[in-house]
C-alpha positions as a printed NumPy array, in Angstrom:
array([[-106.381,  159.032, -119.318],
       [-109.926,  159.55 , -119.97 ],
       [-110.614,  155.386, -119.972],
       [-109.79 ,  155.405, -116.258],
       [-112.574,  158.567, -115.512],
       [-115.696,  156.059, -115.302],
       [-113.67 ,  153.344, -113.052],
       [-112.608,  156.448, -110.599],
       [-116.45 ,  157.097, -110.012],
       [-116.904,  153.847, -109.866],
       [-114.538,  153.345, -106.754],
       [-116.228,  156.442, -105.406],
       [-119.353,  154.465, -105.301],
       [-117.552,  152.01 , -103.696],
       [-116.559,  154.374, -101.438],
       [-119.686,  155.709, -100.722],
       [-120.695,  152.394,  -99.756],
       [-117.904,  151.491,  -97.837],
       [-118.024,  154.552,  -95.392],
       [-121.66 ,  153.898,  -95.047],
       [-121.187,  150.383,  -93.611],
       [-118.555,  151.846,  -90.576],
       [-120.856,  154.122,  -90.587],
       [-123.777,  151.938,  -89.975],
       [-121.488,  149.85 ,  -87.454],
       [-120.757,  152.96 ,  -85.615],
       [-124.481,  153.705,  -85.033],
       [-124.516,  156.782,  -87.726],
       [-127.595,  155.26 ,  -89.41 ],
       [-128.442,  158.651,  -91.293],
       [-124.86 ,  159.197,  -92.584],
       [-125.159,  155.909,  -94.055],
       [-128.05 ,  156.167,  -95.873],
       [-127.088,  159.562,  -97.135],
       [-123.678,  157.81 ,  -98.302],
       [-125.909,  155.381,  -99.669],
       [-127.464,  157.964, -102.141],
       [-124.512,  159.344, -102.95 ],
       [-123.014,  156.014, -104.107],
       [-126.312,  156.159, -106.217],
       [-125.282,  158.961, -107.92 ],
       [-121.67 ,  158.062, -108.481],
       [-123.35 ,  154.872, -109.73 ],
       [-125.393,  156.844, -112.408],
       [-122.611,  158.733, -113.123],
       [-119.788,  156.082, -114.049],
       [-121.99 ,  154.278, -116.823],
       [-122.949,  157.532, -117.933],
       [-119.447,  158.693, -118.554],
       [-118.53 ,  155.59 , -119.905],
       [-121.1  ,  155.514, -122.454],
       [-119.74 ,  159.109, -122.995],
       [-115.832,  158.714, -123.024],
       [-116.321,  155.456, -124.777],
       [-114.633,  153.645, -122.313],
       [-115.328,  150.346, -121.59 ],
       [-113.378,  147.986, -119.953],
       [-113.548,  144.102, -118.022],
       [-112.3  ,  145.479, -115.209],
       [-114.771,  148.725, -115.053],
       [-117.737,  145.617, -115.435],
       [-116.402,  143.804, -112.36 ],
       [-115.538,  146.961, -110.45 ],
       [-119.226,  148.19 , -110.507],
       [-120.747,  145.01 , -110.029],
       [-118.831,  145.087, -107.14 ],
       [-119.246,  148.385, -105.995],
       [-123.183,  147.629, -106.22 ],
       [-123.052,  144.597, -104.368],
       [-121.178,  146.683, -101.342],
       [-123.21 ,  149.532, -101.929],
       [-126.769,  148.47 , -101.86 ],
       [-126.602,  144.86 , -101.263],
       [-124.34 ,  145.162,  -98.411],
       [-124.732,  148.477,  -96.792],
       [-128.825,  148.499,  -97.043],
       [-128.85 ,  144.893,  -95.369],
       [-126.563,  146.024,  -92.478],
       [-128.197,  149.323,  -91.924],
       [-131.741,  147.421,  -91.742],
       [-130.008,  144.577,  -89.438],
       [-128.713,  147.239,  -86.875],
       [-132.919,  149.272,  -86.828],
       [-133.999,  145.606,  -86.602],
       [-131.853,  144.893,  -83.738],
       [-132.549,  148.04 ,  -82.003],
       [-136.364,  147.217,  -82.404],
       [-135.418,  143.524,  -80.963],
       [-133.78 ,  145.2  ,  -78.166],
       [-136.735,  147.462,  -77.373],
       [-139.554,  144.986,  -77.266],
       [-138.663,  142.609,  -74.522],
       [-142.06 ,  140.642,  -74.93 ],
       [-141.218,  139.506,  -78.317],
       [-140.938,  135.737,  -78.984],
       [-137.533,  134.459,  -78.975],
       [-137.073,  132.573,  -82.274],
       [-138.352,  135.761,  -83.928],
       [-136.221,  138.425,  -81.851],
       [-133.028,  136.081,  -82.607],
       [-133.96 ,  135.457,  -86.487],
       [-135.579,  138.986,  -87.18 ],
       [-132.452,  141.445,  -87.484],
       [-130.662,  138.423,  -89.452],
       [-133.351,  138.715,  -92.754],
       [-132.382,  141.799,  -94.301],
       [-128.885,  140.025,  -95.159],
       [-131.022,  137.666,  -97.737],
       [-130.95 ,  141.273,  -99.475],
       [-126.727,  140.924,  -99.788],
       [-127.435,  137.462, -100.937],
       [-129.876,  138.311, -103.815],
       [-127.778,  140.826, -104.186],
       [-124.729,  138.883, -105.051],
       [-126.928,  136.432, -107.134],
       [-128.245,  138.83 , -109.151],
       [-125.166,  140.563, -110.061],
       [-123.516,  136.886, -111.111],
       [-126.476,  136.508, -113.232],
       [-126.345,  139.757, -114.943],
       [-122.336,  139.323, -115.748],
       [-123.127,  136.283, -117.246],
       [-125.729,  136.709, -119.195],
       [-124.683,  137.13 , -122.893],
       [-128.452,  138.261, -124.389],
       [-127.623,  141.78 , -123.313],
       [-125.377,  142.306, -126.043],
       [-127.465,  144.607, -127.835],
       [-129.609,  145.995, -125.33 ],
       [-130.789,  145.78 , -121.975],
       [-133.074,  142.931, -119.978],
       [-133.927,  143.778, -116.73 ],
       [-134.901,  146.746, -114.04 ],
       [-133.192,  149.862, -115.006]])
């Protein structure tokens, strides 16, 4: 029983982020980046108590890199294209090129995202400790 505990907060995070993409699609930008926080903390939260309950699993690794790819490579990018395309929107005297390409560059963050995550699953130096940003 306890071995599932960290990969339910984990799919709270996932959650978290989930519910804050609708909710960025529905135009509830503050909601979203509250949910965003909150997948944050479930994020915290599932390593802690894994490192806790002692229980570690494959699938609790590729559940949380996915839950952090949805959560703040995903979500972020798509909250920051819809206040991009809002500014767009507002600012009729803005070149073209840049009002069609400017809400589309805060996806790069999914993308690096998604790289990053492949690179850290993959990487077998972090055996015995950790390389990286906290």
């Amino acid at each position: 029983m306890k071995r599932h505990i960290p990969n339910t907060i984990t799919l709270l995070n996932l959650l978290c982020g989930s519910v804050a993409i609708i909710f960025a699609f529905k135009g509830w930008q503050l909601f979203a980046v509250y949910l965003i926080f909150s997948a944050a903390v479930f994020d915290f939260f599932d390593g802690f108590t894994a490192r806790l309950l002692k229980a570690y699993s494959p699938i609790g690794k590729e559940l949380d890199s996915l839950a952090d790819l949805v959560s703040f490579g995903l979500a972020p990018s798509i909250l920051i294209f819809y206040r991009l395309s809002s500014f767009v929107q507002s600012n009729p005297t803005m070149p073209a090129i840049l009002a069609t390409l400017l809400p589309y560059i805060p996806l790069s963050i999914t993308l690096a995202s998604a790289l990053r995550l492949a690179i850290f699953n993959t990487d077998t130096r972090q055996t015995n400790g950790f390389i990286g940003l906290p």
